[in-house]
C-alpha positions as CSV (number, residue, x, y, z in Angstrom):
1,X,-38.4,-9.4,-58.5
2,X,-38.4,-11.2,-54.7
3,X,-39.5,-14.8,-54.6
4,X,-40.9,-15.6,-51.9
5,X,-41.1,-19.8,-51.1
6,X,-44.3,-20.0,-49.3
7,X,-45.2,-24.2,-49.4
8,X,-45.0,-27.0,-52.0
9,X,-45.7,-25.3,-55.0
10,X,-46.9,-22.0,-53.4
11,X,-44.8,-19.1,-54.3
12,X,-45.7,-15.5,-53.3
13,X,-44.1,-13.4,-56.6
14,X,-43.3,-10.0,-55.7
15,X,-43.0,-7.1,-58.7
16,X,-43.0,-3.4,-58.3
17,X,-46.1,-3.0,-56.5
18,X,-47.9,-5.9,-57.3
19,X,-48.0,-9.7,-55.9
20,X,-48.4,-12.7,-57.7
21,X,-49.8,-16.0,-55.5
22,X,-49.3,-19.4,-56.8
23,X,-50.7,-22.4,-56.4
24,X,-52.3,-22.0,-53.3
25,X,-52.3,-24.7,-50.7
26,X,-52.0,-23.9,-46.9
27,X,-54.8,-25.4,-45.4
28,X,-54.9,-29.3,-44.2
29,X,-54.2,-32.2,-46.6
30,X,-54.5,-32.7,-49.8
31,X,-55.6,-36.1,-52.1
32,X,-58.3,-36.9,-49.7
33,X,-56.0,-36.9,-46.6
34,X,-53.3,-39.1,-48.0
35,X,-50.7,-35.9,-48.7
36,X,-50.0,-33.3,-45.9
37,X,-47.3,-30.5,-45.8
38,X,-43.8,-31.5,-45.0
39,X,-42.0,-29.7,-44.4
40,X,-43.7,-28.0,-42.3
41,X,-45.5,-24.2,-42.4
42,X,-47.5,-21.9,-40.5
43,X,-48.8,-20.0,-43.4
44,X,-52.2,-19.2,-43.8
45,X,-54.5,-17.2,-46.4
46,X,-55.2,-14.5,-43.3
47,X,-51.0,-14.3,-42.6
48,X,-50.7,-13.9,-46.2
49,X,-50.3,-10.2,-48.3
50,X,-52.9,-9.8,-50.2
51,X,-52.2,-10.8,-53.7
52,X,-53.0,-9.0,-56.8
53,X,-52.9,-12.0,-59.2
54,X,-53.5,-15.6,-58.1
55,X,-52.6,-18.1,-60.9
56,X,-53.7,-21.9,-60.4
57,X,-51.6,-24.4,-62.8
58,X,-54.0,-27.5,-62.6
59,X,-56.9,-29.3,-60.9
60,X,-55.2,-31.5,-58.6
61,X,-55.9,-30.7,-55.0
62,X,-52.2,-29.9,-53.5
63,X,-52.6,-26.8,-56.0
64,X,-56.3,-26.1,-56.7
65,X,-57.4,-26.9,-53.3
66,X,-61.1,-26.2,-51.8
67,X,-59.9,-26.6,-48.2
68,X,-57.5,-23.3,-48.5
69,X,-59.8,-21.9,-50.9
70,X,-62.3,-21.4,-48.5
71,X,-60.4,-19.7,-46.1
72,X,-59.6,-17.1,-48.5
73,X,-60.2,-13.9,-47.4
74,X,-63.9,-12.1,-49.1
75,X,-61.7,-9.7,-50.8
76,X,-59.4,-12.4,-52.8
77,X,-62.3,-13.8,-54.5
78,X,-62.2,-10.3,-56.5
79,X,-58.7,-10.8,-57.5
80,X,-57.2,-11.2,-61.1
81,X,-56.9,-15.8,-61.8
82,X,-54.6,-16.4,-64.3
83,X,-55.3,-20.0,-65.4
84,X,-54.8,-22.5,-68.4
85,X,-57.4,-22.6,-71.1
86,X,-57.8,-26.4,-70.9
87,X,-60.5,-27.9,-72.8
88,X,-61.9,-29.9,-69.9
89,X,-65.6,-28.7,-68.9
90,X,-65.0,-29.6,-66.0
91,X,-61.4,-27.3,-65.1
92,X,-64.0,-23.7,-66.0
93,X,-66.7,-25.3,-64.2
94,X,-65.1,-25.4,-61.0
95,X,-63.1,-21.7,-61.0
96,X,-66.3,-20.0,-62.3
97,X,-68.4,-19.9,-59.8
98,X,-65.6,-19.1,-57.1
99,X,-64.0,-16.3,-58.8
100,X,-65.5,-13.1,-60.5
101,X,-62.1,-11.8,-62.8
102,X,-60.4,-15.0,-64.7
103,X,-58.2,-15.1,-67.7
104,X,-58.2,-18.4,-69.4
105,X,-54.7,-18.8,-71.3
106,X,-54.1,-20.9,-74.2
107,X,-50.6,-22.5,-74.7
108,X,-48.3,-19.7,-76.0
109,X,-50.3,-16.9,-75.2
110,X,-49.0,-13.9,-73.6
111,X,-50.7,-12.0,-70.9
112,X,-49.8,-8.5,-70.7
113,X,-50.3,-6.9,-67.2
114,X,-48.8,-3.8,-67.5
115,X,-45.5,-2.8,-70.2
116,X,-43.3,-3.9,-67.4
117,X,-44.8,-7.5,-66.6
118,X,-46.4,-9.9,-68.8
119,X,-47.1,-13.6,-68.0
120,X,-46.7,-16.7,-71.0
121,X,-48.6,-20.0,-70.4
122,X,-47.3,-23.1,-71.8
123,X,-49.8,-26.3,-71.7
124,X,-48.5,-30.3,-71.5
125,X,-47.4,-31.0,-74.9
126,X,-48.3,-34.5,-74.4
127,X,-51.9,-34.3,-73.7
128,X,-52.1,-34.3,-69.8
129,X,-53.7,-31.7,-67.9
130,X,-51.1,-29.8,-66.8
131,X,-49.8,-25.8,-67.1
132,X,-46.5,-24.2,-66.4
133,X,-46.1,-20.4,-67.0
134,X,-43.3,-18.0,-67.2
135,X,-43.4,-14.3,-65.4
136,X,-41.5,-11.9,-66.9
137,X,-41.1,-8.5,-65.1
138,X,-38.6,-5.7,-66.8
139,X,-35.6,-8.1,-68.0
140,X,-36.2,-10.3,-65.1
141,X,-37.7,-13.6,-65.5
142,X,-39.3,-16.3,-63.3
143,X,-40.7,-20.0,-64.6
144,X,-43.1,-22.2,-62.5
145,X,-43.2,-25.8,-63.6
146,X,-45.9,-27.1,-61.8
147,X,-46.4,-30.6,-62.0
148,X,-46.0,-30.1,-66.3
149,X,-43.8,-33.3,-67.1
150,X,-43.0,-32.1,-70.6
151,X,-41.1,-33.3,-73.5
152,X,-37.7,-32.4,-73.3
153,X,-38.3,-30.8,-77.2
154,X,-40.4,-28.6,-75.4
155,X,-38.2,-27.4,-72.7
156,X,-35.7,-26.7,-75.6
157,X,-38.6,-24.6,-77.3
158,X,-39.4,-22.8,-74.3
159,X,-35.5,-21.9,-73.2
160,X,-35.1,-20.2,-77.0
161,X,-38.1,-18.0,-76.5
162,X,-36.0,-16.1,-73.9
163,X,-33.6,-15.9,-70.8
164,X,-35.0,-17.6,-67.7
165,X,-33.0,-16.2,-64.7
166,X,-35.0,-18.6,-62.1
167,X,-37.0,-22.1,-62.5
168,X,-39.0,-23.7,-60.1
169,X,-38.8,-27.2,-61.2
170,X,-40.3,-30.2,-60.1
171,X,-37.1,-32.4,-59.0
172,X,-39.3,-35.9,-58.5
173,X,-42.0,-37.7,-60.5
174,X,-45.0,-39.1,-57.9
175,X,-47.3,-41.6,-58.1
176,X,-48.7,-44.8,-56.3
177,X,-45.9,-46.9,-57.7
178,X,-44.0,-48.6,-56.4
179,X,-45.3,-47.9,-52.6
180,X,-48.9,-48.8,-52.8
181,X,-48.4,-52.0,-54.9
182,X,-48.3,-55.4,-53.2
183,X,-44.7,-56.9,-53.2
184,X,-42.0,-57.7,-50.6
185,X,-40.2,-55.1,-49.3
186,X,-36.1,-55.8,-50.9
187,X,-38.3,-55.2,-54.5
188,X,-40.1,-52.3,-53.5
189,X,-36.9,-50.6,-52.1
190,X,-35.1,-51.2,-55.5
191,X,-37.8,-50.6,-57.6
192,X,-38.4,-47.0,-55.5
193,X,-34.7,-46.0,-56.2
194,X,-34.8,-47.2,-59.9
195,X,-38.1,-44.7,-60.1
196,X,-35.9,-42.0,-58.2
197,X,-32.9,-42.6,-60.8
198,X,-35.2,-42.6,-63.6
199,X,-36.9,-39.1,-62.1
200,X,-33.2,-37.9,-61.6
201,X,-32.3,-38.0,-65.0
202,X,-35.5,-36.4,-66.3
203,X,-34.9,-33.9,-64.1
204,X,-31.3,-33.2,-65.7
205,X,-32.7,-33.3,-68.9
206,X,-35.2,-30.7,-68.2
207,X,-32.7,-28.1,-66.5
208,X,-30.3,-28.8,-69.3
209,X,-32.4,-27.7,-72.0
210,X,-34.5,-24.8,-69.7
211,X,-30.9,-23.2,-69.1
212,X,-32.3,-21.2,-66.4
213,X,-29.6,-19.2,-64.4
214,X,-30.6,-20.5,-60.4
215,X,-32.7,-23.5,-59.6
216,X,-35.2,-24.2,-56.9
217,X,-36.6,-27.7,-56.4
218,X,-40.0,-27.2,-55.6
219,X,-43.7,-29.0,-55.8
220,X,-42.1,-31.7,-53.7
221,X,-42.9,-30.5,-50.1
222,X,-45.3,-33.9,-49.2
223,X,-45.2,-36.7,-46.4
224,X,-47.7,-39.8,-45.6
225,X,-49.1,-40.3,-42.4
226,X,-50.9,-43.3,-40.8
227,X,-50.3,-46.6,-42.3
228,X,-48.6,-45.1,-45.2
229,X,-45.9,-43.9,-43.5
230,X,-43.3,-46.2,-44.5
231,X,-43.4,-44.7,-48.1
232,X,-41.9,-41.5,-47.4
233,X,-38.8,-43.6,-47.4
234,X,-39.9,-44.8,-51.1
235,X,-41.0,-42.3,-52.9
236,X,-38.0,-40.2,-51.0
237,X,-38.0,-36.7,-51.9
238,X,-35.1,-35.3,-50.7
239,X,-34.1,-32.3,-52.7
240,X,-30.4,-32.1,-51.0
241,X,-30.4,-35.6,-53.6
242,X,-31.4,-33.4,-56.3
243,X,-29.4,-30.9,-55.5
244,X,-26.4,-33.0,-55.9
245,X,-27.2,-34.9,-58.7
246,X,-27.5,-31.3,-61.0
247,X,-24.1,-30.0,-59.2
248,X,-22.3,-33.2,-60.3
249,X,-23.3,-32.6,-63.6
250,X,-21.6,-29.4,-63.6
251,X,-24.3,-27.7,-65.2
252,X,-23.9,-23.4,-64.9
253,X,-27.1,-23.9,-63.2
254,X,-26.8,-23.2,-59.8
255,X,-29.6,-24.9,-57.2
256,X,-30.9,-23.1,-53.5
257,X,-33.0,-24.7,-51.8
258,X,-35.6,-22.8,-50.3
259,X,-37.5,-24.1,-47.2
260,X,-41.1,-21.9,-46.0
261,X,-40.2,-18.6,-45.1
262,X,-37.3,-18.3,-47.6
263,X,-36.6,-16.1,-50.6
264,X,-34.7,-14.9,-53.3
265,X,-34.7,-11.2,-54.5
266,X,-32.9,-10.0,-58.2
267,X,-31.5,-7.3,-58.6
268,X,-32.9,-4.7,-61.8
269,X,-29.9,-3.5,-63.0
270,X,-27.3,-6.7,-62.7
271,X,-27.5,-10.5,-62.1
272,X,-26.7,-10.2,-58.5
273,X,-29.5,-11.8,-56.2
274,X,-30.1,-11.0,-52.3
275,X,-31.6,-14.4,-50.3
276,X,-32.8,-15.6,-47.4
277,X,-31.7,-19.7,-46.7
278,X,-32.5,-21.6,-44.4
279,X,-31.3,-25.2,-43.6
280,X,-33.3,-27.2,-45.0
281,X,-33.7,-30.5,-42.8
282,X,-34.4,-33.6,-44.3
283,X,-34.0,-36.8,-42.2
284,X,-35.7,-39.4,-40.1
285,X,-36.0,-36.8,-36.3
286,X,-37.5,-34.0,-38.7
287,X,-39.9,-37.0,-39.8
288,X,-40.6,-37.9,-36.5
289,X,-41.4,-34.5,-35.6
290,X,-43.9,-34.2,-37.9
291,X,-45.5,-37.3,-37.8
292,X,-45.8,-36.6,-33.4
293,X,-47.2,-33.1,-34.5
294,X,-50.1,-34.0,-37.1
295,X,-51.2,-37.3,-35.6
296,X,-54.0,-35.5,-33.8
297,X,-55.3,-33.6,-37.2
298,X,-54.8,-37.0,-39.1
299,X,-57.1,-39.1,-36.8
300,X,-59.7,-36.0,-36.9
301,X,-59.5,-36.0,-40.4
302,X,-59.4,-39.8,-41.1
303,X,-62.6,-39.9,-38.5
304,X,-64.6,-37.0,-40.6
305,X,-63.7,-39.3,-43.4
306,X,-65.2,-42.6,-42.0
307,X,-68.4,-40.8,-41.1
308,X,-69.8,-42.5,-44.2
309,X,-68.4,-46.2,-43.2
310,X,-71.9,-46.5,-41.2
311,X,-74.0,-46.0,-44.4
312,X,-75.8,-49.1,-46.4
313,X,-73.3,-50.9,-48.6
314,X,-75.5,-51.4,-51.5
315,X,-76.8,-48.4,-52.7
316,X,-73.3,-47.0,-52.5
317,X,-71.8,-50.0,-54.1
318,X,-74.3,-49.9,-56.5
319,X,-73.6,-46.1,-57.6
320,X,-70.2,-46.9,-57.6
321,X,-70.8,-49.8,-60.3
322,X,-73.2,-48.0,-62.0
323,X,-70.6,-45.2,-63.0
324,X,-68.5,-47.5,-63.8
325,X,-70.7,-49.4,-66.3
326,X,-71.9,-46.4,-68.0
327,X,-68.7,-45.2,-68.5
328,X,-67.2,-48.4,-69.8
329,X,-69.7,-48.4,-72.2
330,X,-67.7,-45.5,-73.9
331,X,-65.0,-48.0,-74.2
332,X,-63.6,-50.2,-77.6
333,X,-62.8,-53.5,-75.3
334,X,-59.2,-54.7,-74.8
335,X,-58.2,-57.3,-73.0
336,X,-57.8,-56.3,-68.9
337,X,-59.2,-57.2,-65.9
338,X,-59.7,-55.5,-62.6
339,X,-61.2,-57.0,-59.3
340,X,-61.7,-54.5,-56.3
341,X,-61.5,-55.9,-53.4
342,X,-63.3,-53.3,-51.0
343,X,-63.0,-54.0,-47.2
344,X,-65.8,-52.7,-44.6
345,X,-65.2,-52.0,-41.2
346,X,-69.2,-53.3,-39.3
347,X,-70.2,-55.0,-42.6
348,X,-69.3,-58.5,-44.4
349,X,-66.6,-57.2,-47.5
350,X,-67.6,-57.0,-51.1
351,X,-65.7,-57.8,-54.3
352,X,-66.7,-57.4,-58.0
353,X,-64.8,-57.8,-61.1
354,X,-64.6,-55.5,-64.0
355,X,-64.0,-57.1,-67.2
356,X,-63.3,-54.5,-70.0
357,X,-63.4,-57.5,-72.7
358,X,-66.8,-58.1,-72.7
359,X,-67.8,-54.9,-70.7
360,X,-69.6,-57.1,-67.9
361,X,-69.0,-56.5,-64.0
362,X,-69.6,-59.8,-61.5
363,X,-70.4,-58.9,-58.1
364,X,-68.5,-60.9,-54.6
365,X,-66.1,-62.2,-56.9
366,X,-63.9,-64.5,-54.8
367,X,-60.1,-64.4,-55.4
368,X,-59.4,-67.8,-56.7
369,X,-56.2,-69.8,-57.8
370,X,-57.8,-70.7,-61.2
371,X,-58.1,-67.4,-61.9
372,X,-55.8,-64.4,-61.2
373,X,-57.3,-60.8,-62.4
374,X,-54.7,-58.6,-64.5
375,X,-55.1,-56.1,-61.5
376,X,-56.5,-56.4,-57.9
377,X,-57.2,-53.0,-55.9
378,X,-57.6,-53.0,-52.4
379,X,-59.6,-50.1,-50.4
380,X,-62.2,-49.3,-47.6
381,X,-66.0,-49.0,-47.9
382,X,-65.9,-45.3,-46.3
383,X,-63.6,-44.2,-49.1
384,X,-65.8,-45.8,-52.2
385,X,-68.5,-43.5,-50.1
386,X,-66.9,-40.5,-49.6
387,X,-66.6,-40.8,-53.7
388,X,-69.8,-42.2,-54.9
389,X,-70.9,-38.8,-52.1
390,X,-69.0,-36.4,-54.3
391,X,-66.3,-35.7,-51.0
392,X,-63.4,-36.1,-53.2
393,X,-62.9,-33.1,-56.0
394,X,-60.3,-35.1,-58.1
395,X,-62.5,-38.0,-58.1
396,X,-60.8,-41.5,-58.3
397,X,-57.8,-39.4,-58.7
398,X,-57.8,-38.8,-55.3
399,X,-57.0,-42.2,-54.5
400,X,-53.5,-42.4,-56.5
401,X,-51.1,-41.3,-53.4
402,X,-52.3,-43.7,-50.5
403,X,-55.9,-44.5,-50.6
404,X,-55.2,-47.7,-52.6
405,X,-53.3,-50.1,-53.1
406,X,-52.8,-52.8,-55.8
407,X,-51.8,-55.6,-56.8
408,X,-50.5,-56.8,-60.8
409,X,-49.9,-59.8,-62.1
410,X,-46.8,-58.9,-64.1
411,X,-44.0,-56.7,-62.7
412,X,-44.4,-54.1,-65.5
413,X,-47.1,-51.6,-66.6
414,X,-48.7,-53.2,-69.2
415,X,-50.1,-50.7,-72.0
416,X,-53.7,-51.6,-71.1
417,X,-53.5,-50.9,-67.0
418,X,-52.4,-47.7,-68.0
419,X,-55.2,-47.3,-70.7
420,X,-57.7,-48.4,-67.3
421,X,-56.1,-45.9,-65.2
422,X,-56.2,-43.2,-67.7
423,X,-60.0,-43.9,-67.7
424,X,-61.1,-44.3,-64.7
425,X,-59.1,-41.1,-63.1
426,X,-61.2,-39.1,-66.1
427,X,-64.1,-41.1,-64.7
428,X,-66.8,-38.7,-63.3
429,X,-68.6,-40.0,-60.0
């Protein structure tokens, strides 16, 4: 079994004579051009063997991605998906009509390729929509987190159903907070290390019960650009930190990081591995380098992306309240408010505030003193546009890593935020 690190949570799985892509994303950025490759890779579907089996974990964009998808070459589109039976219409209606040979896997479920490899899928046990899977091959065995924050009862299931001799794992949890919420600087820097902490120890928890022989921090390999620069130094993803933190545990795990390019091959008949590491570079030069080096594809992107700025505000606006309404509908009311605050470029701004108490939305809504909304977002016209145009996949998903950014009236996360976030990122525009 050779592992070979491709990008972010692309790993090309060689076995016998058969290859095994996953995750594939190569091609631009990802959540609406807020993520892009770091560090960076020259891989490419066209520089890549041709794989036998490609699995895709979930529908978020930096692993399902339409960009890379479409450079596939003619004959991939033939090849054998493996991918989680989710119940989502939504997750089937967006592989079917790309690819000819899929197999849908339930949680549990064993896929057997041949009698030397078979492939186990294991769905969140919490209710998001999220995969990992394990790849067994002989007495060789290989597990792909993914973005699956699971219970740590599950891990602990998953490490008694047999030996895993290598886990790709996840080593920080993402999101918009605390980098794209309004607060001064001091806070954001301790509240972005308390998140890291907090990610750290999950982390542990996870490798602890998976038991897995080596380690390889993965799923990780994103950097801002533009204006959101600044929180690549907040949501810091080192995995040399990582790396540390698990060795100072003294786990029997042992961690490699693997940069594109590298691999790690095992052995049949013994636990001895061969591997190919490189450095792996982590500071503020190799930052620099990149942000010098994509600036150009940035702006082109950012200007294809503002194409839409020039179009009439209110028929966009009002699709984009009109979804909203119907959809809140749907909704027992609880006590939150939301006011976006949506800024145009050639046009005057517009504000309207979403009340899910009595399910009512008031257009220009001025941000007073007398009253202060539970939550205040902040975004450009083009990007409501590029939505309400059906440009972003993901939907208002695509907005969590840069697109927005908020504003709360309390320092926590309240359980009703969550509960509007949960909706409106199933929301269908």
């Amino acid at each position: 079994m050779k592992l070979n690190y491709i990008t972010h949570a692309c790993v090309l799985i060689e076995v016998g004579k058969l290859k095994i892509l996953t995750d594939p994303w190569l091609v631009g950025p990802s959540w609406g051009g807020s993520l892009w490759h770091f560090p960076m890779h020259n891989f490419t579907p066209k520089n890549l063997p041709s794989p036998d089996i490609i699995y895709f974990s979930h529908g978020h964009d930096d692993h399902f991605n339409d960009q890379t998808i479409k450079k596939f070459p003619k004959n991939w589109f033939n090849k054998l998906i493996v991918a989680p039976n989710f119940k989502e219409k939504w997750w089937k209606s967006s592989l079917k009509p790309k690819f000819k040979n899929i197999k849908f896997l339930n949680h549990n479920e064993i896929f057997k390729i041949n009698k030397d490899l078979n492939f186990q899928m294991f769905l969140n046990d919490k209710g998001h929509v999220d995969s990992s899977i394990k790849i067994q091959y002989k007495n060789k065995s290989c597990f792909l987190q993914t973005d699956n924050v699971m219970s740590i009862k599950e891990a602990s299931r998953i490490s008694k159903l047999g030996k895993i001799n290598v886990a790709f794992m996840m080593p920080y949890l993402t999101g918009i907070f605390p980098a794209f919420y309004k607060m001064k600087k001091e806070e954001m820097i301790k509240l972005g290390k308390k998140k890291k902490n907090n990610s750290l120890k999950y982390c542990y928890d996870l490798v602890k019960s998976l038991k897995p022989d080596y380690l390889v921090p993965y799923a990780s390999d994103v950097a801002t650009l533009g204006k959101n620069f600044y929180a690549n130094f907040i949501h810091n993803n080192n995995k040399k930190d990582f790396q540390k933190f698990i060795v100072a545990k003294k786990l029997e795990t042992k961690s490699l990081i693997l940069s594109p390019g590298d691999f790690i091959k095992f052995n049949e008949n013994d636990d001895k591995i061969e591997k190919k590491i490189s450095k792996y570079k982590f500071n503020l030069k190799e930052f620099n380098k990149f942000k010098k080096k994509n600036m150009l594809n940035y702006s082109k992107f950012q200007k294809k992306e503002m194409v839409l700025d020039k179009l009439e505000k209110k028929p966009v606006l009002n699709n984009f309240m009109y979804k909203i309404e119907k959809g809140m509908q749907k909704l027992s009311k609880f006590n939150f408010t939301v006011l976006f605050l949506i800024k145009h470029k050639n046009q005057k701004d517009s504000s309207f505030l979403i009340n899910f108490n009595n399910k009512k939305i008031i257009e220009d809504m001025p941000l007073k003193k007398l009253y202060v909304p539970k939550l205040i977002i902040f975004t450009e016209f083009y990007k409501i546009a590029n939505l309400v145009n059906k440009k972003y996949p993901m939907n208002f998903m695509t907005f969590h890593n840069g697109a927005i950014t908020c504003q709360r009236d309390s320092k926590e996360l309240s359980d009703n935020e969550y509960r509007f976030w949960s909706w409106i990122y199933n929301l269908s525009f």
